[in-house]
Every structure is written in structure tokens, then in C-alpha cells.
C-alpha positions as CSV (number, residue, x, y, z in Angstrom):
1,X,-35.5,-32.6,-58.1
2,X,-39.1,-33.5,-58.2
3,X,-42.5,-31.9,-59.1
4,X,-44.2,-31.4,-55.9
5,X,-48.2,-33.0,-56.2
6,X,-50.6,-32.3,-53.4
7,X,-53.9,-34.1,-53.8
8,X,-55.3,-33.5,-57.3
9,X,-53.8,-30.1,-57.7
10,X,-50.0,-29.9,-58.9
11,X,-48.1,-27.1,-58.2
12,X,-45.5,-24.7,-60.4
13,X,-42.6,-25.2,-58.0
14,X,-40.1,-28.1,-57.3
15,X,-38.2,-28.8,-54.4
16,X,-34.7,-29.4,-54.8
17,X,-33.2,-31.4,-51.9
18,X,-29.6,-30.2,-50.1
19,X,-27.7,-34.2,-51.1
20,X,-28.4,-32.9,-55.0
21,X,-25.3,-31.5,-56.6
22,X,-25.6,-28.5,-58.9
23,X,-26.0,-29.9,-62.4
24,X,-24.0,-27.2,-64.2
25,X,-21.2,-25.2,-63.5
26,X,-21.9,-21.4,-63.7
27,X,-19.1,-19.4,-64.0
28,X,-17.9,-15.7,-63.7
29,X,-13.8,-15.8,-65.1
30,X,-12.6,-12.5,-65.3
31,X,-8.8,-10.5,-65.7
32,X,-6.7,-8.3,-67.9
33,X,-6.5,-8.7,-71.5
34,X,-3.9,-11.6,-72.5
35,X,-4.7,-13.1,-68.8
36,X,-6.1,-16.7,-71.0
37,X,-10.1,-16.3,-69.8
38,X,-11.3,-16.9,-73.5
39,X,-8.4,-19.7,-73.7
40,X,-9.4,-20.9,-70.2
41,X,-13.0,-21.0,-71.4
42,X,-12.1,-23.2,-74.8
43,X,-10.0,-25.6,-73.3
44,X,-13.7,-27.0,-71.8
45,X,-14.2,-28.2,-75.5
46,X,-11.6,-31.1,-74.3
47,X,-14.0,-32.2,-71.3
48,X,-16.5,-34.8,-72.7
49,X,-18.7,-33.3,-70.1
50,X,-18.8,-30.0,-71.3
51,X,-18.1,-30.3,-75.1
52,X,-19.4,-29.2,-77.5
53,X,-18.7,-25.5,-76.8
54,X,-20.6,-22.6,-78.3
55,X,-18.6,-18.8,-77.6
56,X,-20.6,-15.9,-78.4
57,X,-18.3,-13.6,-79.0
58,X,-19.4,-9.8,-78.5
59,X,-15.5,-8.3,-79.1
60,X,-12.9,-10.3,-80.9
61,X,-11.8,-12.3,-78.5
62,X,-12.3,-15.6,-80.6
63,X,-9.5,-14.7,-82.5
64,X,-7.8,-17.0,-79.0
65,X,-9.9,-20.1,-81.0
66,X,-10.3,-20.4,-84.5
67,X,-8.1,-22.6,-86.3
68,X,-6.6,-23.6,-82.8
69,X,-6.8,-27.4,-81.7
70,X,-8.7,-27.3,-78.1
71,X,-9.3,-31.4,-78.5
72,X,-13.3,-30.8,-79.6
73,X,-15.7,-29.0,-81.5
74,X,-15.8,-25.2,-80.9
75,X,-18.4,-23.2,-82.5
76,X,-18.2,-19.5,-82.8
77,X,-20.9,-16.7,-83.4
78,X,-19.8,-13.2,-82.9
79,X,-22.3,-11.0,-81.4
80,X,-22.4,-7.8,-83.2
81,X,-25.6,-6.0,-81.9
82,X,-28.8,-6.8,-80.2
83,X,-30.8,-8.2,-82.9
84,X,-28.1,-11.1,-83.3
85,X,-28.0,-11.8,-79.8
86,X,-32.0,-12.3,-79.7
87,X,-32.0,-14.4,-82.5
88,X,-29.2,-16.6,-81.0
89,X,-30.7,-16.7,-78.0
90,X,-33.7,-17.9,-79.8
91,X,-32.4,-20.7,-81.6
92,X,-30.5,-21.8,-78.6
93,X,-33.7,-21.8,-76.6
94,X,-36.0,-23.9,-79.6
95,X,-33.3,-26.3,-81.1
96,X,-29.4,-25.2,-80.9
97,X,-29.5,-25.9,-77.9
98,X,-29.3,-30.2,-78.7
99,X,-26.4,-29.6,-79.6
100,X,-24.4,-28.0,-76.8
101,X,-22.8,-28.5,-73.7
102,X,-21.2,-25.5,-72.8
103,X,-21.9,-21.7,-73.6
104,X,-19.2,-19.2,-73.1
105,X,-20.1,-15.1,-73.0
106,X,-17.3,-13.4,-73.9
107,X,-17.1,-10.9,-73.0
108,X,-19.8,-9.1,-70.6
109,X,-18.4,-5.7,-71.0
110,X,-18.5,-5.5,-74.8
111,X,-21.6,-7.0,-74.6
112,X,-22.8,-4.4,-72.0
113,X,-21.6,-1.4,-74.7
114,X,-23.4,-3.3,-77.3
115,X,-26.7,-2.7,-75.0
116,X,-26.2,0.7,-74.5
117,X,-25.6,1.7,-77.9
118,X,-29.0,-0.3,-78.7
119,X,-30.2,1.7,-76.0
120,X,-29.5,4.7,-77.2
121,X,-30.5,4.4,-80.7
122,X,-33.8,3.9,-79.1
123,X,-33.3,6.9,-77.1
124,X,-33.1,9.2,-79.8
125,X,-35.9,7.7,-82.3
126,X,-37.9,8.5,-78.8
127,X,-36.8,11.9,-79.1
128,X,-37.3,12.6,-82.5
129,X,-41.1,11.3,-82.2
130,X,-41.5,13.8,-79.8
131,X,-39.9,16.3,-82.3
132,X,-36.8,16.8,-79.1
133,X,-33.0,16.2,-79.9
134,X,-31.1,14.2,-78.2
135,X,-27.3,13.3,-78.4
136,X,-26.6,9.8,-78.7
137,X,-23.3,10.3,-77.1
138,X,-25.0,11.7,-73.5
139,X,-26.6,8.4,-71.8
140,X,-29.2,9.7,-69.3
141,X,-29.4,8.5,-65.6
142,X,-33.0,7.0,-67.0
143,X,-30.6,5.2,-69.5
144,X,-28.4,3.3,-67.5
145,X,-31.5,2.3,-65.5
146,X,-32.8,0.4,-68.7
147,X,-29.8,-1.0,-69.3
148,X,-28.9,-2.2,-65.5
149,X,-32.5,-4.2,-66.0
150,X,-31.4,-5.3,-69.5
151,X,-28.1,-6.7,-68.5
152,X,-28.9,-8.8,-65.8
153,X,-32.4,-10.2,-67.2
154,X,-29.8,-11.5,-70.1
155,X,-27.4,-13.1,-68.1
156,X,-29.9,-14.7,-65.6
157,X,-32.2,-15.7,-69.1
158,X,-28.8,-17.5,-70.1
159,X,-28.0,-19.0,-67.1
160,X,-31.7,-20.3,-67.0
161,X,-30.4,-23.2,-69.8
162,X,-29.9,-26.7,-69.3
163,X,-25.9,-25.9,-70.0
164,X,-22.7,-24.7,-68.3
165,X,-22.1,-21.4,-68.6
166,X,-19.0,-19.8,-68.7
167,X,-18.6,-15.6,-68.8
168,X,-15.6,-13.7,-69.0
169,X,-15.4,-9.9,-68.5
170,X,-12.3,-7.8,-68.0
171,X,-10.9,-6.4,-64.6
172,X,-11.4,-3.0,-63.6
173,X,-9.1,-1.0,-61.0
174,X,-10.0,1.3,-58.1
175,X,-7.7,2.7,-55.8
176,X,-8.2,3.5,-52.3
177,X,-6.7,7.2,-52.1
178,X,-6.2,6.5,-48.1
179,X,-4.7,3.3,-47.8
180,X,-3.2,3.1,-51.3
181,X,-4.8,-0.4,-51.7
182,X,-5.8,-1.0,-55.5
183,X,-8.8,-3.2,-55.4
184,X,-9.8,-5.0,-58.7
185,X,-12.9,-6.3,-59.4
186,X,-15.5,-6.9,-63.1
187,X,-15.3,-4.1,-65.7
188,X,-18.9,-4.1,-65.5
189,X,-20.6,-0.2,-64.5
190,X,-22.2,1.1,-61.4
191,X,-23.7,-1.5,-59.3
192,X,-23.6,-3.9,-62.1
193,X,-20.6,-5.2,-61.3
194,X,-21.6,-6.5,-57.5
195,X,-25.1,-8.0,-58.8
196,X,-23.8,-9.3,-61.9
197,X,-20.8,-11.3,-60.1
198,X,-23.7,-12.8,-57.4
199,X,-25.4,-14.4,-60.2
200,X,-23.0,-17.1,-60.7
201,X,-21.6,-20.1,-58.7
202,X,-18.1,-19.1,-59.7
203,X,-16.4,-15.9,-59.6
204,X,-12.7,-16.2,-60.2
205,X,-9.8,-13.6,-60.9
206,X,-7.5,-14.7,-63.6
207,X,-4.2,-12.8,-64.1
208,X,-0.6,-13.7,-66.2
209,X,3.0,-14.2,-65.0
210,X,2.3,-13.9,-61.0
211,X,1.9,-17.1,-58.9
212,X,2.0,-16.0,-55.4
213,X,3.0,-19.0,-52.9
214,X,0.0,-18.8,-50.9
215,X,-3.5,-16.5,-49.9
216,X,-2.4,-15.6,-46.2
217,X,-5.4,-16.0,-43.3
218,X,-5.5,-12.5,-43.5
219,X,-6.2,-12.4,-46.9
220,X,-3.5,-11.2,-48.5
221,X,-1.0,-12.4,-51.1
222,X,2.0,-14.0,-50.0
223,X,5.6,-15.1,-51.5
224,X,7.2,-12.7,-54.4
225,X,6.2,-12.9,-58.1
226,X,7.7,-16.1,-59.8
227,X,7.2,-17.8,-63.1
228,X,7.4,-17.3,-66.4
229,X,5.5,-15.9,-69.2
230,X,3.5,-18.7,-69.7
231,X,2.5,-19.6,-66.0
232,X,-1.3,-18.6,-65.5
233,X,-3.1,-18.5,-62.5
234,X,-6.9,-17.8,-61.7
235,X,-8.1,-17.7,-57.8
236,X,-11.1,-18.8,-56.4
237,X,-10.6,-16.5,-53.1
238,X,-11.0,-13.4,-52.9
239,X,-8.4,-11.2,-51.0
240,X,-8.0,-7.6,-50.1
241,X,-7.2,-7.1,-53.8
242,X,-9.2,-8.3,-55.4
243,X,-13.1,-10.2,-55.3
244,X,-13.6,-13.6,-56.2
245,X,-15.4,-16.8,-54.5
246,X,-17.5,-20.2,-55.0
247,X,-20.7,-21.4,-54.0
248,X,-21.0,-24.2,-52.0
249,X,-18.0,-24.7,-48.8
250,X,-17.1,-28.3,-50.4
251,X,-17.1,-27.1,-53.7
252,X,-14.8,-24.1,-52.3
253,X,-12.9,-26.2,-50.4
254,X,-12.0,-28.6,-53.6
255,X,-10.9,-26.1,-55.9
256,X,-9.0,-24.6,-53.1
257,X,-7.4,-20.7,-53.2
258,X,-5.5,-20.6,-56.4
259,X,-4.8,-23.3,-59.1
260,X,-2.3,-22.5,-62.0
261,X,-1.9,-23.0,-65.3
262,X,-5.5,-24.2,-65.0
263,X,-7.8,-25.7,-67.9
264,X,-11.1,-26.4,-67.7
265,X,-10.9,-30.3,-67.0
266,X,-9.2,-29.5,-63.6
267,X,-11.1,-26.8,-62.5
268,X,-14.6,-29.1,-63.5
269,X,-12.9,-32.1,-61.5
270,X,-12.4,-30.2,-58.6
271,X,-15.6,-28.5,-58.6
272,X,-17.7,-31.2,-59.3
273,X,-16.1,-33.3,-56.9
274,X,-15.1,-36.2,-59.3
């Protein structure tokens, strides 16, 4: 990339040409709970490339981590409401940053209720200077406007630093009431959960105990349900089940359909074509 200079007058753009591969991985993991995304996510504290890791933990999901080997440092700061996540933001963005690789969010829902309550504490101190009640418990439509905005200026703010980024949010479930097809996609609300997903490089469904044989042309799972408890499997192609994808047709094409029991170190080989 290169700082484009025309006669004496330099310009606040840079052109980025197509041979440059993407300098850090950006990825979207999400599933059911016990599906391994926050394990997943640690296991890139064993990639020299990628280590150390920071997770900011908005739920209690680094419970997976602490005083678990991973093969490299792991540091861990829970996010318990906004003010926290400014400040960490903060320090990542003036100095704690240096010492990082890898971030991991985990998880975007939690951190999506920890907005809205932030939200609506603001809601009702508004209210109450215009001497109006308001019950903290009743989101307005104007609400979940402010926190659509919110929500994605954070994760594109984070995605803006010189690090990988890995998220994790659970799966939601919607069923199709005339086909009977259950569709699965981000537990993130409203139209949060299409923008949110387009934000990053990677999106990929994790789930626990299934390892179908193959994704059929079609798009649809094929072979029965095999394994055992401790067989994993995340896909990077979405079917009619469920929505996932990569960035980039070489990219796609190296870390293929499905991988299972995946870590971090395979999934970065494959997508950074090593």
C-alpha cells in the first residue's frame, strides 16, 4: 500500500493494489453455547503470528481460558459495561496495543445487551430532565436505532486496528413455517445481524458432535451425523441452513467447505495461503 503524491499536494487516501494480501484476518465465528468458538479463538495464542491474544470478555465465556495451557500468553479483561469498554478501547488504541497480536470479542450479543442497557439508562436520565417517566424495561423504536449505530461503529472502530480480530456471537434459529426449513444465522437483532456479519472477511458457523461428509452443489448437508463428543466442526460455506462465507475466491477456496476439529493455526494457514 502506498500514499498516493500528486505534484506538491498529498492526498488522504492510499491505494491498495489487487497482488497485496490482506494483512489481518478478520473473523466472524459463531454457534451454540459449548460449540468451542471461545476455545477456537484461544487456541490462536499458539500461532506465533497471532500471539499474544487479548479476549474481552463481555459474558463469561473466558472461564474456556484461564488457567488453561493454549501454548502462549492469553490476557483477559471482562467487559462489564460501557465505560470499561471505552477505556479499553482507549488504551488499546494509545499503547496496549504494542503488545498484541490478536483481539478476540466475545461475545457480540452480550456485548450488544451491554449497549442497550447503557442505552437505556441514558433514556430515562433524558426523561426525568424533562420531568417524563420512562420504563427502562420498554426500549423505544428510537432506541434500537441508537444502538444499531452504536453497535456497528464499535465493531468497524475495532476492526480499524493494526490486529486480527476474532468475534464470536451465538446462533439464532428461525423457522420457515412453509417449508419447515430452520435457518440459523448471528444472535445479533433486527437487521444487525446481516450488516454485522458483512463486516468481516470471515463468517463461519461452528457447531458440536455433527460432521456431515460433504456440503452438496445444492447446498445442502450430506452423509448422517457421525463423531463423537469431542469432534468439532466450523464451515466456511454457507448452506440452506445456515449463513456463513469468506472473502476473497482463493482464500475460499483454501479453507474449503468445512474443516474439523479446527484450531486457529490451520484455519490461519489455509487462509493466508502459507
Amino acid at each position: 500500500m502506498e500514499t498516493v503524491t500528486l505534484s506538491t499536494r498529498k492526498y488522504r487516501f492510499s491505494v491498495l493494489s489487487s497482488d497485496d494480501a490482506p494483512a489481518y484476518y478478520r473473523g466472524l465465528h459463531y454457534g451454540d453455547t459449548r460449540s468451542g468458538k471461545t476455545f477456537l479463538a484461544a487456541t490462536a495464542a499458539a500461532v506465533p503470528e497471532m500471539s499474544p491474544v487479548l479476549l474481552l470478555d463481555a459474558g463469561t465465556s473466558s472461564d474456556t481460558v484461564v488457567g488453561e495451557d493454549f501454548g502462549g500468553r492469553i490476557d483477559v479483561i471482562r467487559i462489564t459495561d460501557v465505560d470499561v469498554l471505552n477505556d479499553v478501547y482507549r488504551w488499546l488504541s494509545e499503547e496496549g496495543i504494542k503488545q498484541y497480536r490478536t483481539v478476540v470479542l466475545d461475545e457480540l450479543d452480550t456485548l450488544y445487551r451491554i449497549l442497550m442497557q447503557d442505552r437505556m439508562d441514558e433514556a430515562v436520565k433524558e426523561a426525568q430532565r424533562k420531568n417524563e417517566s420512562r420504563d427502562p424495561a420498554r426500549p423505544y423504536l428510537e432506541d434500537y436505532g441508537i444502538l444499531f449505530n452504536r453497535m456497528v461503529s464499535i465493531i468497524d472502530t475495532f476492526l480499524k486496528l493494526p490486529v486480527h480480530i476474532i468475534a464470536t456471537s451465538w446462533a439464532e434459529r428461525d423457522k420457515d413455517p412453509i417449508t419447515g426449513i430452520t435457518f440459523i444465522y448471528p444472535s445479533l437483532t433486527g437487521k444487525l445481524a446481516l450488516v454485522i456479519p458483512a463486516q468481516f472477511g470471515v463468517l463461519a458457523y461452528q457447531e458440536v458432535r455433527k460432521v456431515p461428509k460433504a456440503i452438496s452443489p445444492a447446498g445442502r448437508l450430506s452423509g448422517k451425523d457421525e463423531g463423537d463428543v469431542g469432534d468439532y466442526t466450523i464451515y466456511f460455506k454457507g448452506t440452506g441452513q445456515f449463513i456463513a462465507g469468506v472473502r476473497g475466491p482463493s482464500r475460499a477456496a483454501r479453507l474449503g467447505n468445512l474443516m474439523v476439529n479446527p484450531t486457529m493455526s490451520k484455519i490461519f494457514t489455509s487462509w493466508k495461503g502459507d
